[in-house]
C-alpha positions in Angstrom: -18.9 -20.7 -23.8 -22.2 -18.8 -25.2 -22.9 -19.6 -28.7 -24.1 -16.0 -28.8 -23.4 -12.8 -27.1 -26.7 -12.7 -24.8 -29.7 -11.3 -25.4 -29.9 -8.3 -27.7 -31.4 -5.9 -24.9 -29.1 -6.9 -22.2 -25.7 -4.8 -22.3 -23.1 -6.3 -22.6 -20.3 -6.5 -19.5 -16.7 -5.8 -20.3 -13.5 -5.5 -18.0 -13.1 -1.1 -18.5 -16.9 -1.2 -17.7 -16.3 -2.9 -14.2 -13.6 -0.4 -13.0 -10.7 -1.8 -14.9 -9.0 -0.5 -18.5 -6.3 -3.0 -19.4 -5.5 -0.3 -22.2 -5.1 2.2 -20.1 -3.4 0.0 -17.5 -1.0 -0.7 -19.8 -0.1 2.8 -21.1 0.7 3.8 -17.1 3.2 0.8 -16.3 4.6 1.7 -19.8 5.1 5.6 -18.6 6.3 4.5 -15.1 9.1 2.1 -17.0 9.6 4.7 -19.4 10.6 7.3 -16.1 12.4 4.4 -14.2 14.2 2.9 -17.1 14.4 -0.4 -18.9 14.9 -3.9 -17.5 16.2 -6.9 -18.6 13.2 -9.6 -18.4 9.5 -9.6 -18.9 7.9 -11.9 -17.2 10.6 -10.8 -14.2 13.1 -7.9 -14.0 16.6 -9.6 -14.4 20.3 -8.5 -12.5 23.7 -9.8 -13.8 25.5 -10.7 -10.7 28.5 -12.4 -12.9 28.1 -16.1 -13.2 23.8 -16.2 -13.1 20.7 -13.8 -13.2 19.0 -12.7 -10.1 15.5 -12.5 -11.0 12.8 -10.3 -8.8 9.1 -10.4 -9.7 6.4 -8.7 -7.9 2.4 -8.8 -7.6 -0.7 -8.5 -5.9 -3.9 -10.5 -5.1 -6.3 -7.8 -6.2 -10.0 -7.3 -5.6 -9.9 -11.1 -5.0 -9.4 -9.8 -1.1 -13.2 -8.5 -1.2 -14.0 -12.0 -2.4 -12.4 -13.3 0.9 -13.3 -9.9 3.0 -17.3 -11.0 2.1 -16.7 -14.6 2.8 -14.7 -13.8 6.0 -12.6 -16.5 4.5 -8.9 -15.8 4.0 -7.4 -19.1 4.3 -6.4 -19.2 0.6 -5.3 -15.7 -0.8 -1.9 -16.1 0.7 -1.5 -19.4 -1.8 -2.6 -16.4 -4.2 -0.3 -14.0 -3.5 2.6 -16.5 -3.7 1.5 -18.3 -6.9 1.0 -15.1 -8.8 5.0 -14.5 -8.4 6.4 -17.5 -8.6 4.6 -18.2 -12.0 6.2 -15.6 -13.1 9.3 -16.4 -12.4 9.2 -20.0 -14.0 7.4 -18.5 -17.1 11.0 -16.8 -17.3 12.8 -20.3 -17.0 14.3 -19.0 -13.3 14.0 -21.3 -10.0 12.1 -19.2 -7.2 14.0 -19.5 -4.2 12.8 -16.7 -1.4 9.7 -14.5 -0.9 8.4 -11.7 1.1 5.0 -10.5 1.7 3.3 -6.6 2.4 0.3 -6.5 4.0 -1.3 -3.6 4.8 -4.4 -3.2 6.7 -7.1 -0.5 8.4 -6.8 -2.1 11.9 -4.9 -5.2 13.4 -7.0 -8.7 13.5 -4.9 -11.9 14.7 -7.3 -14.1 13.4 -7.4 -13.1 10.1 -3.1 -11.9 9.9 -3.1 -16.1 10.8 -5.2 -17.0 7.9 -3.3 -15.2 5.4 -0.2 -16.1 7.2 -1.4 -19.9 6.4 -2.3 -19.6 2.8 1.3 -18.1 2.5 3.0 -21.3 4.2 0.6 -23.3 2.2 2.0 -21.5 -1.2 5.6 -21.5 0.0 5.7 -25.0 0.8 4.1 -26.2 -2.5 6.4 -23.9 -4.2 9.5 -25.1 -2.4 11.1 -21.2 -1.4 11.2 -19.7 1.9 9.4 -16.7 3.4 12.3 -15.0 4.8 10.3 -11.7 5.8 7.2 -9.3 5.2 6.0 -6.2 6.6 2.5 -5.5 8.0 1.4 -1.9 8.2 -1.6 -0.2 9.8 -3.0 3.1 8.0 -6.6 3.0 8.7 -6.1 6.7 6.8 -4.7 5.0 3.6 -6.0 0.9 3.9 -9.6 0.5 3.7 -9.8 -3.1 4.5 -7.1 -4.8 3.8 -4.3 -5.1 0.6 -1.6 -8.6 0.0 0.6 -8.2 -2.1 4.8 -9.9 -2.4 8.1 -9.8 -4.7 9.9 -13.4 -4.9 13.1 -13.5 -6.0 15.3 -16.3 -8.0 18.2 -17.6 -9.6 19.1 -18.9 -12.6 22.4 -20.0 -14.4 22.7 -17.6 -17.7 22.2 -20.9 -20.3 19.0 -21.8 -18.0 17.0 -19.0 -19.1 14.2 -19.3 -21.5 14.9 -17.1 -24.9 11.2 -16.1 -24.3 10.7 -16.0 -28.2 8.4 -18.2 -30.0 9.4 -19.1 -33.6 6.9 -20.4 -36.3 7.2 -24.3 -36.2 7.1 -24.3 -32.4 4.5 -26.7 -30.5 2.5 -25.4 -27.5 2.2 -27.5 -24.7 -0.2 -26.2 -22.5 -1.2 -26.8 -18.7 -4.7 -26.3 -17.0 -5.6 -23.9 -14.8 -7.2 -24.4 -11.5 -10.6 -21.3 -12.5 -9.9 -17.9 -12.3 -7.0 -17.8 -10.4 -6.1 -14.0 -9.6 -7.1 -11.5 -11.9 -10.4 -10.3 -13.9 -11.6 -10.8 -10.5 -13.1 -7.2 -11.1 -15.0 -8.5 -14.0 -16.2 -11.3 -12.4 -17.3 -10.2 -9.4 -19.5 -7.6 -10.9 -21.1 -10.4 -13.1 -21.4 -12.4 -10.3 -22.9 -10.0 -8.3 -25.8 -8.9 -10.7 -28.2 -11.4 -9.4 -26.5 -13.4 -6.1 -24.7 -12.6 -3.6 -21.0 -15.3 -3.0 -22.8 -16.8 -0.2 -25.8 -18.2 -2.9 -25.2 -21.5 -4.0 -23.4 -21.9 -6.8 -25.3 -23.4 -10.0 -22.5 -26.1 -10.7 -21.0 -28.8 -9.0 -17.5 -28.8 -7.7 -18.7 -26.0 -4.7 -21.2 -24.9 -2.4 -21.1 -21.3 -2.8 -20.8 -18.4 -5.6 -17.9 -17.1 -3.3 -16.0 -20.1 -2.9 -15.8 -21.0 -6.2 -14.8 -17.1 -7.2 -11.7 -17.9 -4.0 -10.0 -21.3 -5.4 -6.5 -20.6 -5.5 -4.4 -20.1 -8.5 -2.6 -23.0 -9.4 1.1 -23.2 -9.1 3.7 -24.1 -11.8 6.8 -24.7 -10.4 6.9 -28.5 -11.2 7.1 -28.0 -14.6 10.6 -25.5 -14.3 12.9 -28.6 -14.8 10.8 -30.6 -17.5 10.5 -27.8 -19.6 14.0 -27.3 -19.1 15.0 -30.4 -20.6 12.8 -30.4 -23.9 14.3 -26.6 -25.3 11.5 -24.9 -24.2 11.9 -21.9 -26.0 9.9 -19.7 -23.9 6.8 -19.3 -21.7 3.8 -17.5 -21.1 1.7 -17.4 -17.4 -1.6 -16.4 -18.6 -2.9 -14.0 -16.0 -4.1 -10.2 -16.6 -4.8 -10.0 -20.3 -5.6 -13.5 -20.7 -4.4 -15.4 -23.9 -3.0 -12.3 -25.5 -0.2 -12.9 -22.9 1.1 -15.5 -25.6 2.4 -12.1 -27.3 4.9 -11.9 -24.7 6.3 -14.8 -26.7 7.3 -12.6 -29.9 5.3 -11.2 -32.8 4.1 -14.4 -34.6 0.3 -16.0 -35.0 -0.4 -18.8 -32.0 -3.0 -21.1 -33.3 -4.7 -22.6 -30.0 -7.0 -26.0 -31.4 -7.1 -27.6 -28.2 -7.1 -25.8 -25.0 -7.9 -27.2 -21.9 -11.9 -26.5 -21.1 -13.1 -23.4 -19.3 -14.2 -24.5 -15.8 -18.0 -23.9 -14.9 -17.1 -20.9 -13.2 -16.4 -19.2 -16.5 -19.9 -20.0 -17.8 -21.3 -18.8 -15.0 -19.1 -15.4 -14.8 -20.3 -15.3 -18.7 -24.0 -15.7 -18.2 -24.4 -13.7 -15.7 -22.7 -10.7 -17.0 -23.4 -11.4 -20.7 -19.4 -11.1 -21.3 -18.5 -11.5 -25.1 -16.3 -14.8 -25.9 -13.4 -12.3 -27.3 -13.6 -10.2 -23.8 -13.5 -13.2 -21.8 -10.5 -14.7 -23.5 -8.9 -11.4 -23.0 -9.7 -11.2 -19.8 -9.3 -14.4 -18.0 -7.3 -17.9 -18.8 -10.5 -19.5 -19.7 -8.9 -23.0 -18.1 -5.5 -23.1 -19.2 -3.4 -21.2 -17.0 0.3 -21.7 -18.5 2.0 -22.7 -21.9 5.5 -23.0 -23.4 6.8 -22.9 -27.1 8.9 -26.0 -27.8 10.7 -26.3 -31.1 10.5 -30.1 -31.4 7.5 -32.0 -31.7 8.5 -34.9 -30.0 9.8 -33.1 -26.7 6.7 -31.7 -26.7 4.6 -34.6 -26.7 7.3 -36.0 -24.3 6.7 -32.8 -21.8 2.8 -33.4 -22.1 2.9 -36.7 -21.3 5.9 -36.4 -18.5 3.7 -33.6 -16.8 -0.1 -32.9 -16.7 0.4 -31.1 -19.7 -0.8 -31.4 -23.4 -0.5 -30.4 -27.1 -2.5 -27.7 -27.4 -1.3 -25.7 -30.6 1.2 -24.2 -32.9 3.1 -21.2 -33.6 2.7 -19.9 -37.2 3.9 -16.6 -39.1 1.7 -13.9 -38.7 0.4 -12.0 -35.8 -2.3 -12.4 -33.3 -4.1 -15.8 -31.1 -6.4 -17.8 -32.7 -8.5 -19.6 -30.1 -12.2 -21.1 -30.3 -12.8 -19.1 -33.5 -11.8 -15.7 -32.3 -8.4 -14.2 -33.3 -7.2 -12.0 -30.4 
């Protein structure tokens, strides 16, 4: 984190500026629902089939894929693809169980269809579903490059749901992330850009390169569906696109953040180099914590910390808005 916002001549970089309006985002998935009609969920779109909820999320890598396209290096953004769903999905309190993948692409390349379809056993596996099919479509007139996205679908029993809202008195237990998983990639990839190319050396430790550290895969959740289970979690939040203002997903109440995992070097560097404000980079990217659930005892949630790789990381108060390393979001 900067203790300023850069230097007064340098301009400052913000998400709309690199090609993407989260405001504006959101208005157009609010229209499309609007024409489509409602759904039962948030996180996932929800079915009563009697006795349980089937559950069906869906999502993309993003520009993440030019990352990998630059790097030649696609070994990982399957993991991606699968961990953005399945997240989802747990942050909903429902068990993934099966997934299938869309690629579509300007011209077929065996070599790089294996490295994606890698990443995507890698994901699957860690996640514990099964692929159970996918379609790969060539339209060099459509596709340039190449686009991953998936839907994963689960079950859960109708009392194994989360309520999804957050009530003042709640503890948040939070859980780190593994960098910038996938999204803001737009953001960063223009700050990282500025001055280096991904194949530069990356000023930190932990990687070699500006590209590889841009490509580590987001971190997957589903270990903690069960634990969080048995201490009442109340509800969830996967931060992804929006970052920490996802915790409004949780109900209209004021989450006071004092201890959130750190921001991994990548963020500084992503920071620095674009001269991003502190409040656009929290609402932009998980700055290092990556999930968090709203537990109405105190105990279970020091319990659910310590039981997982988890900890304490705030509280839910009345009012509105997230309060996080002296910015209220």
């Amino acid at each position: 984190m900067t203790d300023d916002d850069g230097p007064a001549d340098e301009e400052e970089l913000t998400y709309a500026e690199s090609g993407v309006d989260i405001e504006a985002s959101e208005a157009a998935t609010a229209a499309l629902i609007g024409a489509t009609g409602d759904s039962e969920g948030d996180f996932a779109g929800l079915l009563d089939i009697g006795d349980r909820y089937l559950a069906l999320a869906t999502d993309g890598v993003g520009t993440k894929l030019l990352v990998a396209e630059a790097l030649s290096d696609y070994s990982t953004i399957g993991i991606d693809c699968i961990a953005m769903n399945v997240n989802d999905l747990v942050a909903a309190g429902v068990r993934p169980v099966a997934f299938v993948d869309y690629l579509a692409i300007d011209e077929p390349d065996e070599n790089f269809a294996e490295q994606v379809g890698q990443g995507l056993s890698a994901g699957a596996e860690e996640s514990d579903i099964e692929l159970i099919g996918g379609e790969t479509a060539v339209m060099p007139e459509v596709i340039k490059g190449l686009d991953l996205a998936g839907a994963c679908a689960g079950l859960a029993a109708k009392d194994a749901l989360f309520d999804g809202d957050a009530e003042p008195g709640d503890t948040l237990v939070g859980w780190e992330s593994s960098g910038i998983h996938s999204n803001g990639l737009t953001l960063a990839r223009t700050a990282a850009t500025k001055n280096y190319s991904y194949t530069d050396s990356f000023p930190h430790e932990g990687y070699e390169t500006i590209g590889e550290a841009l490509l580590e895969p987001t971190r997957i959740y589903t270990h903690l569906l069960d634990p969080m289970r048995e201490a009442g979690v109340r509800g969830a939040a996967h931060i992804t696109g929006g970052g920490w203002t996802n915790l409004g997903r949780l109900g209209d109440n004021q989450y006071v953040v004092d201890t959130p995992f750190d921001a991994q070097p990548v963020f500084e560097f992503v920071q620095s180099e674009g001269n991003v404000s502190d409040a656009e980079m929290h609402t932009t990217f998980n700055m290092g914590t990556g999930f968090v659930a709203a537990v109405p005892d105190a105990d279970e949630a020091e319990s659910l910390a310590e039981s997982t790789d988890g900890r304490v990381i705030g509280h839910v108060e009345d009012g509105d808005g997230v309060s996080i390393r002296g910015l209220d979001l």
